[in-house]
TIVOMI-606522 format. One line per 5 residues: their letters; for each residue x, y, z of C-alpha. Coordinates in pm, whole numbers. Layout:
N
a = X,Y,Z  ...
END
This chain:
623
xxxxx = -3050,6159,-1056  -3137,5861,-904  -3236,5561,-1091  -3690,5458,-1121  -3682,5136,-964
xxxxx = -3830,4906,-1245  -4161,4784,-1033  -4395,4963,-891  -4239,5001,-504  -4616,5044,-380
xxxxx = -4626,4649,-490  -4682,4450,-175  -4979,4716,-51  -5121,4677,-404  -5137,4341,-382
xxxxx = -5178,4270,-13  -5401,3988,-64  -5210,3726,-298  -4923,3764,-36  -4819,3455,207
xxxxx = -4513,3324,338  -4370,3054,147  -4480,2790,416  -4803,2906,414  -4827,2910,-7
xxxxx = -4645,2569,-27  -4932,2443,213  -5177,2468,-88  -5010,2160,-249  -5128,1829,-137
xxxxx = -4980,1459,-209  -4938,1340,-523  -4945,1641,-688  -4729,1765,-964  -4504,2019,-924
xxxxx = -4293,2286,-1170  -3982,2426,-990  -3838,2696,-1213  -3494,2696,-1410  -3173,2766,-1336
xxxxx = -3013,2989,-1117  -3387,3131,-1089  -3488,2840,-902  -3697,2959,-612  -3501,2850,-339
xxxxx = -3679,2954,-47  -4006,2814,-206  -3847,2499,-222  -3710,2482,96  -4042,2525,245
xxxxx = -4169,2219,-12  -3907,2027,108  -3959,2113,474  -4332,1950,438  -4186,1616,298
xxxxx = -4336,1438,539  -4690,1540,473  -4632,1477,70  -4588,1152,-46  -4604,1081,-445
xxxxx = -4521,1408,-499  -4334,1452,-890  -4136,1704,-919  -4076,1869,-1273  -3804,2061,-1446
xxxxx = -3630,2152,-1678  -3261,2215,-1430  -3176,2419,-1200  -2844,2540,-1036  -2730,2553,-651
xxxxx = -2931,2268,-432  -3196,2037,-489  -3286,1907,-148  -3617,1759,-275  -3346,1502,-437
xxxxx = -3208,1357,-125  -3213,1011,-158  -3413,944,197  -3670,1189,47  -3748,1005,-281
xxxxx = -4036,815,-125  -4198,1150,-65  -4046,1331,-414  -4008,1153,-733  -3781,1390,-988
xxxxx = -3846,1399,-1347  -3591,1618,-1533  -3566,1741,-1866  -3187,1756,-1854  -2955,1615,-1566
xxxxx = -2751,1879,-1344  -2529,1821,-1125  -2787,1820,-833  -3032,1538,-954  -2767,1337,-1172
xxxxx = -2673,1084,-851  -3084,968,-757  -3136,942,-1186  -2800,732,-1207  -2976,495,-950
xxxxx = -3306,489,-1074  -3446,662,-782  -3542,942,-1009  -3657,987,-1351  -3548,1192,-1713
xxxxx = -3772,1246,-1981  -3575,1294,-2317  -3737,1528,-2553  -3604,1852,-2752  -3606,2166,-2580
xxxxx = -3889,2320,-2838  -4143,2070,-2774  -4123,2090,-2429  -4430,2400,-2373  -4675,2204,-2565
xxxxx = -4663,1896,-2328  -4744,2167,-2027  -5038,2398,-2263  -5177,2058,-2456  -5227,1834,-2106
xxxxx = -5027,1592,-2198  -4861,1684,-1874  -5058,1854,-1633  -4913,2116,-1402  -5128,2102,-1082
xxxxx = -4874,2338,-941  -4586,2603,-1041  -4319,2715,-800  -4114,3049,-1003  -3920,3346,-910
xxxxx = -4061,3642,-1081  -4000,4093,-1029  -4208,4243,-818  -4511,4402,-1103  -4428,4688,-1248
xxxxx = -4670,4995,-1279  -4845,4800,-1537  -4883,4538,-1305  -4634,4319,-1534  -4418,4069,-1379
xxxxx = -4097,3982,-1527  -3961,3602,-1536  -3564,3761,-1533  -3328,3543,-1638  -3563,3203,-1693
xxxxx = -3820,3254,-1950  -3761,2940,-2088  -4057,2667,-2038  -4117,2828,-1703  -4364,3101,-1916
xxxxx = -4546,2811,-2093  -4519,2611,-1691  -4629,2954,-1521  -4977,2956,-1796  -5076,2580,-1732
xxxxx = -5041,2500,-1364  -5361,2518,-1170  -5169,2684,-927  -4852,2956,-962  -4669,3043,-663
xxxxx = -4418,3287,-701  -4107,3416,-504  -4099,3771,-534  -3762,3922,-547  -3649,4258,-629
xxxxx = -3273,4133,-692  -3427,3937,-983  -3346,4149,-1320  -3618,4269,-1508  -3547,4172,-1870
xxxxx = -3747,4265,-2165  -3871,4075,-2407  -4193,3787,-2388  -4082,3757,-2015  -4340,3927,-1902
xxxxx = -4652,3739,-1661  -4948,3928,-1546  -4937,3957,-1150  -5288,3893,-1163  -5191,3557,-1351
xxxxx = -5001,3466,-984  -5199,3307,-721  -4957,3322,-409  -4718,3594,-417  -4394,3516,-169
xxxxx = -4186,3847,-103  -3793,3813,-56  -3534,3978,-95  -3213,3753,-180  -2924,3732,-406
xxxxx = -2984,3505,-706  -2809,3160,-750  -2423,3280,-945  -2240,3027,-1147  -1936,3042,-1339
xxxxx = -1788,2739,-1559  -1431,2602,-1496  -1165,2817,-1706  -1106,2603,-2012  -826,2403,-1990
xxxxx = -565,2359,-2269  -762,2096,-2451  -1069,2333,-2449  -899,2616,-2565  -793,2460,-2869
xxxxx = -1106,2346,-2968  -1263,2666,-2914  -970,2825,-3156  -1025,2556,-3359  -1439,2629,-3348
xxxxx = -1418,3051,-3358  -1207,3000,-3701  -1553,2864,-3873  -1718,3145,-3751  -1789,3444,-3994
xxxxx = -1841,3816,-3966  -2229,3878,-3914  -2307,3509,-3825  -2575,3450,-3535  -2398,3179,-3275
xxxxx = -2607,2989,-3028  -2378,2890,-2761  -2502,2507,-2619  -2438,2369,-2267  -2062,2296,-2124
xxxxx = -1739,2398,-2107  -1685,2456,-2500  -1915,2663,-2604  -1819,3012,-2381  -1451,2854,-2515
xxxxx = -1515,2963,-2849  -1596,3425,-2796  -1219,3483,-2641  -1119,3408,-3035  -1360,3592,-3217
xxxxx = -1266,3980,-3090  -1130,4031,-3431  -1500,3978,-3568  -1717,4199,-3672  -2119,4236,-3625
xxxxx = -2177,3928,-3481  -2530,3850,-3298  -2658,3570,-3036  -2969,3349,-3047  -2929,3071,-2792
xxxxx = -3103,2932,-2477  -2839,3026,-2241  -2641,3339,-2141  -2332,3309,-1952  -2060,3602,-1890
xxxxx = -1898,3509,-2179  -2085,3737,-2419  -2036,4052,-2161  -1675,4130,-2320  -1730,4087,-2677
xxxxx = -2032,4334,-2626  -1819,4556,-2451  -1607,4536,-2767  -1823,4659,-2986  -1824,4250,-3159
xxxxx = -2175,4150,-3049  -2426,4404,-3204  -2703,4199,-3384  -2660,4448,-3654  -2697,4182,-3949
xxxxx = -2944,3904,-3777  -3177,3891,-4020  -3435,3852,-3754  -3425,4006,-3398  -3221,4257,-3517
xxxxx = -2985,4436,-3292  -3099,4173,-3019  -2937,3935,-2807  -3181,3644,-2784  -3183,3389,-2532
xxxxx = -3424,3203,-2322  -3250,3132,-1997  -2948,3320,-1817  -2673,3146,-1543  -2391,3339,-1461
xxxxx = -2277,3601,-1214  -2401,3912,-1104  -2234,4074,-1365  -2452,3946,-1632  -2729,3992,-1402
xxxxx = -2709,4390,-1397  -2646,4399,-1751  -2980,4197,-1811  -3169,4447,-1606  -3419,4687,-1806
xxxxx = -3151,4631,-2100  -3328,4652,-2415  -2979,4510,-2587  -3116,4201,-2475  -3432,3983,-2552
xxxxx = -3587,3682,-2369  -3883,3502,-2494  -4026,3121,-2435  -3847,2830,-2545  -4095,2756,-2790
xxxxx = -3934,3049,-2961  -3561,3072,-2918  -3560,2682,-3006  -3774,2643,-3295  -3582,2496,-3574
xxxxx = -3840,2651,-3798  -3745,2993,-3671  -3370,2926,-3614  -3301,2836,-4017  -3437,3167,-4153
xxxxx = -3163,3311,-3957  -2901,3384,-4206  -2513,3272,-4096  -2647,3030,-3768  -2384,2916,-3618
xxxxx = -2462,2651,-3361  -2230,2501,-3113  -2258,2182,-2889  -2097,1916,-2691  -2140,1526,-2691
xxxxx = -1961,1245,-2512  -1906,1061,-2793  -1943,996,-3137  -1905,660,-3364  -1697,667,-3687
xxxxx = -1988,661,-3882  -2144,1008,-3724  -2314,912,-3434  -2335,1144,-3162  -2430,1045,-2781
xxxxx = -2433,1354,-2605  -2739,1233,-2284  -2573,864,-2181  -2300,669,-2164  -2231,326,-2045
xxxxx = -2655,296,-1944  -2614,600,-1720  -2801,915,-1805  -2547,1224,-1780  -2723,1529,-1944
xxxxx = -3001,1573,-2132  -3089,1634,-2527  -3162,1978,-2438  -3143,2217,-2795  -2899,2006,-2943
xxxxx = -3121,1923,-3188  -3354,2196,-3209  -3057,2397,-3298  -2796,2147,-3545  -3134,2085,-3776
xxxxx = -3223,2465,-3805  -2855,2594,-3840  -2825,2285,-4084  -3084,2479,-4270  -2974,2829,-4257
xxxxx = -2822,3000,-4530  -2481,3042,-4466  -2514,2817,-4122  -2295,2595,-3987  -2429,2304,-3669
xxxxx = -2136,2220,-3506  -2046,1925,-3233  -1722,1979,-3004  -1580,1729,-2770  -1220,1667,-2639
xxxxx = -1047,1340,-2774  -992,1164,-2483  -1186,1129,-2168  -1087,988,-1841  -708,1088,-1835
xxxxx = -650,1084,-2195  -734,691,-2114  -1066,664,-2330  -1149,821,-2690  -1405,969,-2764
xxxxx = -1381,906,-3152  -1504,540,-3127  -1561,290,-3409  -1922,201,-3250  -2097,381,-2962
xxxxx = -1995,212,-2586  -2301,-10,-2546  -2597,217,-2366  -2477,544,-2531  -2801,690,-2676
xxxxx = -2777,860,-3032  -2888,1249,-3000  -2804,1357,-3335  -2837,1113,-3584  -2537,1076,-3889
xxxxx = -2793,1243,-4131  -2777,1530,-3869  -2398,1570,-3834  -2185,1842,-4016  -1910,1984,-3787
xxxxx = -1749,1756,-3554  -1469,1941,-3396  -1150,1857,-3115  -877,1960,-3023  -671,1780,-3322
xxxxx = -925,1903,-3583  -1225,1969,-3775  -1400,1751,-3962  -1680,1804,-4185  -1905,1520,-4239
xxxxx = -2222,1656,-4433  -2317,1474,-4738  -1976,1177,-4714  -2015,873,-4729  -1916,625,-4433
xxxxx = -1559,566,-4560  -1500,976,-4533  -1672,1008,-4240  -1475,741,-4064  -1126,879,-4194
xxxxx = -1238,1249,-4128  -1291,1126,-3774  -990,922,-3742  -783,1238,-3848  -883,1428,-3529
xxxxx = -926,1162,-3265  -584,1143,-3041  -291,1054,-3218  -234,703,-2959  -609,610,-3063
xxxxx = -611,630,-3471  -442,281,-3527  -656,97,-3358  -964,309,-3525  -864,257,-3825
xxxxx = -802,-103,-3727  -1190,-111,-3677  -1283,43,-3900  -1143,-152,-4167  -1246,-493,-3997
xxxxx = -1652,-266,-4001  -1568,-273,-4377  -1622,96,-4331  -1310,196,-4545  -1051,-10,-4789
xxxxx = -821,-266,-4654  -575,-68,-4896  -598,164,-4635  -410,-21,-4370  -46,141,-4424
xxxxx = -166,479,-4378  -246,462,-4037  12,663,-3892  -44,925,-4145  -427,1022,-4088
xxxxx = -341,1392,-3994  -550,1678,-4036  -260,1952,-4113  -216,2256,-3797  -448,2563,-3838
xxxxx = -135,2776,-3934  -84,2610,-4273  -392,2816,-4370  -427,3124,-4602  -574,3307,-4905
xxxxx = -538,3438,-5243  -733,3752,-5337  -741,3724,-5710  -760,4095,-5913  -1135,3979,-5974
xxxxx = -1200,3954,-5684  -1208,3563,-5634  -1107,3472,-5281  -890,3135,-5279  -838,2977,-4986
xxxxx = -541,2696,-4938  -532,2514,-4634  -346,2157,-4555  -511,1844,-4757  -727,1641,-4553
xxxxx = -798,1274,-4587  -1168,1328,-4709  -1028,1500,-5023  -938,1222,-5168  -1261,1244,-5418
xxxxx = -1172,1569,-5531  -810,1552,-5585  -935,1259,-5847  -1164,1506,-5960  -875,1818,-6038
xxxxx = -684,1523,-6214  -914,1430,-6433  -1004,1845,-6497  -668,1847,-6602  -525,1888,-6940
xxxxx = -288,1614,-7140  -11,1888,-7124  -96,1968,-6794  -108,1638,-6669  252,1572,-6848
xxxxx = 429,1840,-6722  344,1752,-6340  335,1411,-6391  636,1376,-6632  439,1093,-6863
xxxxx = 93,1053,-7050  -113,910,-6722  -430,805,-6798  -564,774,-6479  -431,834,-6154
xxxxx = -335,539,-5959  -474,502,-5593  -144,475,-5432  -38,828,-5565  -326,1002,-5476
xxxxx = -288,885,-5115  58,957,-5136  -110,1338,-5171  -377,1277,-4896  -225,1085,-4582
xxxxx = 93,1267,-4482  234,1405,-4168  199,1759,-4253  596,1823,-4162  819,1658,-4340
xxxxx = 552,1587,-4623  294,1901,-4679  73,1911,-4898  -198,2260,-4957  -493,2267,-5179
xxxxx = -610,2546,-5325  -1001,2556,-5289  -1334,2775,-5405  -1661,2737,-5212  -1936,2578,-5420
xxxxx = -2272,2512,-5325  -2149,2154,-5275  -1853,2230,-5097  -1516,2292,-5201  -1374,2302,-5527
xxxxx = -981,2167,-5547  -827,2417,-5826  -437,2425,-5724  -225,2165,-5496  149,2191,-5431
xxxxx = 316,2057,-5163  678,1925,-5084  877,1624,-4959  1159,1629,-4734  1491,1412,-4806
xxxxx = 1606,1424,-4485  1982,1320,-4595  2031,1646,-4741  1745,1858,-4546  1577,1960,-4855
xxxxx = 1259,1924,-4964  1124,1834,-5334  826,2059,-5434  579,2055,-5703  221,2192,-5778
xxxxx = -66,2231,-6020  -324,2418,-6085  -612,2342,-6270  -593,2507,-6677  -873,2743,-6647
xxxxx = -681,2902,-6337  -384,2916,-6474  -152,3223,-6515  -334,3416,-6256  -43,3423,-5996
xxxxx = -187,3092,-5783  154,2897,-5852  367,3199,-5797  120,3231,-5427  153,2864,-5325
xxxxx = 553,2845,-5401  574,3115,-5165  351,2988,-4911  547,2643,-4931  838,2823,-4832
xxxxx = 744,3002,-4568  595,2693,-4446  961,2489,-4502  1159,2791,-4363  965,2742,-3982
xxxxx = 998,2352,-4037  1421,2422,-4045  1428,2320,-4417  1739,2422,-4573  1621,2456,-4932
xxxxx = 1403,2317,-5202  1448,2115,-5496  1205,2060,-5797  1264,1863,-6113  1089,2051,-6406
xxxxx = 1091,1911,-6792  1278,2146,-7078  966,2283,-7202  759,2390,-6886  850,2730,-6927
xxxxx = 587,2878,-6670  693,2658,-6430  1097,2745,-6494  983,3079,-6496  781,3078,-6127
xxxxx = 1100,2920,-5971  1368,3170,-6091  1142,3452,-5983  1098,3334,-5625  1340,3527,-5483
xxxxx = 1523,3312,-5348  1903,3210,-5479  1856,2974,-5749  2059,2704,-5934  1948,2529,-6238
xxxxx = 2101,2237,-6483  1972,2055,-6768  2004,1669,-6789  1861,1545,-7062  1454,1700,-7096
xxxxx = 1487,1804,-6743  1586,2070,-6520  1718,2032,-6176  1642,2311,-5978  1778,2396,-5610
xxx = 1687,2667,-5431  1843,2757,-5122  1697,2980,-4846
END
């Protein structure tokens, strides 16, 4: 059976009268005027190439959007006495004539973008959009840009829109009354198709490094740039999880195919695939089309921070170009040049922030320019803009790391940072950030040991309660805590790591536990997630003598977690971990009367030698 077109095929007799040719509908506007050209790859091209053929009879006239894909002749530089551009966020296509002043950006977030169109702030004398053909109900469908074009479409004194069958007709509040269109323009045309670069290396790891934070049933936006569409090849082991964002891309296709992406536990929208705005190929086109899977509604919407929080397990992911030590993130400008735009950067970090469960994320490679530039800087490159502001920031992730900054002061923020910029850049960081008094001078021998440990270090415990335990390397902004498990810590407890009555722990020792290289010195923390954060319980690690290839372990876990199998768990994870390093063995000095610790080692499984000298055991335990 063949498939019911989705409009009404009797369309263009229906509505004989609201048809022109796009010269004759672009006629209607007049010199400084000011015009809406819709988003994306829905930009109406052959509507604009009739504006632009009439440059010469419109001079003054501003030109408003938010960006749009393929050309933009109307941003020719001989034409900008005729067109003046004011963008919302930068493509490719405009970037040059903003770069040299000869056009214009207006930063603002993504949700408060309608109101300036339906309030007057900014008046719309006209509206240039690609729409379906009306359906039977005489409904036109905006397709794949719903965006602000909706709010655009209901404010300008004049709509014009290119009628195109090819255009999917996607559900949702996408829908425009034909009546509501003053000049319709029929054609027939293949939409604009984009595809982003394949990720490179760099990218990859960051997205691995991204899709790890990501639970099951969590709701992801996916920002603008290479990263974000990064992130879904690592999440096919995931289960139920659902999409609110502004933009599709092909990326999603697969993991829906997969069964991943079903929406099944958003706690709004459920079983939907939200979005506001859709560039890709024609693959993601057809799949849009009629596809009640999938859900576009206005800006104002999607982007609503309001709206985003109550949104259980939000997961949003950006980019930036940079961010200081102290949390700063310029992701719009660089250097006084404008590159991008703000966009739903912030929309989306504030009402993930807020989400229960949600995590707002920023990605960005280390390096930029060849590897010769980082992008972990003490302070921002003079003319960098700040889009998210350090009381904004939680997740800052590249390809060395992640660091969580939410809640630390500047001295962790700077050293989380440090720990995942590029390994050539993190002396001289740390260099400047100790002459910023933003951490110790103390800290100045450490340099080469600001590490955040690899990924693979990473496991859990599943108690018999039921208590999940999760050890992963130390980082350098747990220096707080591991002060805090010491001082949790029994007098006996405390004696039989320590081997003497400590009173406190001295500063040296603990960031003898905190700033290693992860290889020859490892160190894991057992942790429990509290409302705050993490809660150290457990620590062991081990330290290589590399005259005899063996490595001196040790651990502790906190009393009131003791005997529950944790130091039984991290000896064998520590051994795994020294086996794939090419250790030969351990060693571990224990005193006489640490039984439970005597007993762990002799029950490792491994062959195991013991003497007594004195109170103390030597232990050695080869593999």
């Amino acid at each position: 059976m063949a498939r019911r077109p989705s409009f009404d095929p009797e369309w263009q007799r229906l509505y004989a009268a609201q048809i022109e040719s796009a010269e004759r509908a672009v006629a209607r506007i007049r010199p400084g005027q000011r015009v809406f050209i819709g988003t994306g790859c829905a930009q109406p091209q052959e509507l604009v190439r009739a504006l632009t053929a009439r440059s010469a009879e419109l001079s003054d006239t501003q030109i408003v959007h938010l960006l749009t894909a393929g050309d933009a002749p109307y941003a020719h530089k001989e034409l900008t006495q005729h067109f003046q551009v004011n963008s919302f966020f930068i493509a490719d296509n405009v970037r040059h004539i903003i770069q040299e002043g000869l056009g214009d950006y207006t930063p603002i977030f993504l949700s408060d973008i309608p109101r300036l169109f339906t309030s007057g702030q900014l008046p719309l004398d006209a509206a240039l959009i690609q729409v379906t053909p009306p359906d039977e109900h005489g409904q036109c469908s905006l397709g794949i840009s719903v965006d602000i074009v909706k709010a655009a479409a209901e404010s300008a004194s004049l709509v014009i829109a290119q009628v195109n069958p090819q255009m999917p007709r996607t559900l949702g509040d996408s829908f425009i009354p034909a009546s509501d269109i003053d000049v319709m323009v029929p054609v027939d045309t293949p939409l604009i198709e984009t595809q982003p670069p394949a990720p490179d290396e760099v990218v990859r790891r960051i997205g691995e490094y991204i899709a790890a934070l990501i639970e099951d049933g969590s709701t992801i936006e996916l920002g603008i740039g290479r990263v974000p569409p990064a992130v879904l090849p690592f999440l096919r082991e995931r289960k139920d999880l659902g999409i609110h964002t502004e933009m599709l891309s092909d990326a999603v296709l697969d993991l829906i195919e997969a069964g991943v992406i079903t929406g099944r536990r958003k706690t709004l929208d459920r079983g939907k695939i939200v979005a506001s705005f859709a560039m890709g190929s024609r693959r993601l086109y057809q799949a849009l089309d009629n596809n009640p899977l999938f859900s576009f509604h206005p800006t104002e919407y999607v982007n609503d921070p309001h709206l985003i929080a109550r949104q259980h397990r939000m997961v949003a992911i950006n980019v930036a170009l940079e961010v200081d030590l102290t949390g700063q993130v310029c992701a719009d400008s660089l250097d006084g040049r404008f590159f991008s735009g703000i966009g739903g950067q912030v929309d989306f970090n504030r009402g993930a922030a807020r989400s229960v469960g949600g995590k707002a994320i920023i990605a960005l490679p280390s390096t930029a320019r060849d590897g010769t530039v980082s992008r972990i800087v003490a302070q921002l490159s003079p003319g960098a803009g700040v889009v998210t502001t350090r009381g904004d920031l939680h997740y800052v992730v590249t390809e060395y790391g992640v660091a969580y900054l939410h809640g630390k002061s500047v001295q962790e923020r700077a050293l989380a940072l440090i720990s995942i910029a590029h390994p050539d850049y993190r002396a001289a960081l740390l260099k400047a950030a100790i002459e910023a008094r933003y951490v110790r001078s103390d800290l100045a021998d450490v340099q080469g040991r600001i590490v955040v440990g690899p990924q693979e270090l990473r496991t859990s415990l599943l108690l018999d309660d039921g208590t999940q335990i999760v050890f992963r390397p130390v980082h350098p902004t747990d220096e707080p805590r591991m002060k805090d498990l010491f001082y949790a810590l029994s007098r006996e407890t405390i004696y039989y790591r320590f081997m003497s009555h400590m009173k406190r722990v001295p500063q040296k020792q603990v960031q003898n536990f905190v700033y290693i290289d992860h290889r020859n010195e490892v160190s894991i923390v057992g942790t429990l997630p509290e409302a705050h954060g993490e809660d150290i319980i457990a620590i062991g690690g081990y330290y290589l003598d590399p005259r005899t290839n063996r490595a001196e372990v040790a651990f502790v876990v906190r009393d009131d977690w003791q005997n529950r199998g944790i130091g039984s768990f991290m000896l064998r994870h520590l051994i795994h971990i020294a086996k794939r390093n090419g250790i030969a063995g351990l060693t571990a000095e224990v005193l006489r009367d640490n039984k439970a610790m005597q007993t762990v080692l002799n029950r490792s499984g491994l062959k195991v030698r013991s003497r007594l000298e004195g109170e103390t055991y030597s232990f050695v335990l080869d593999f």
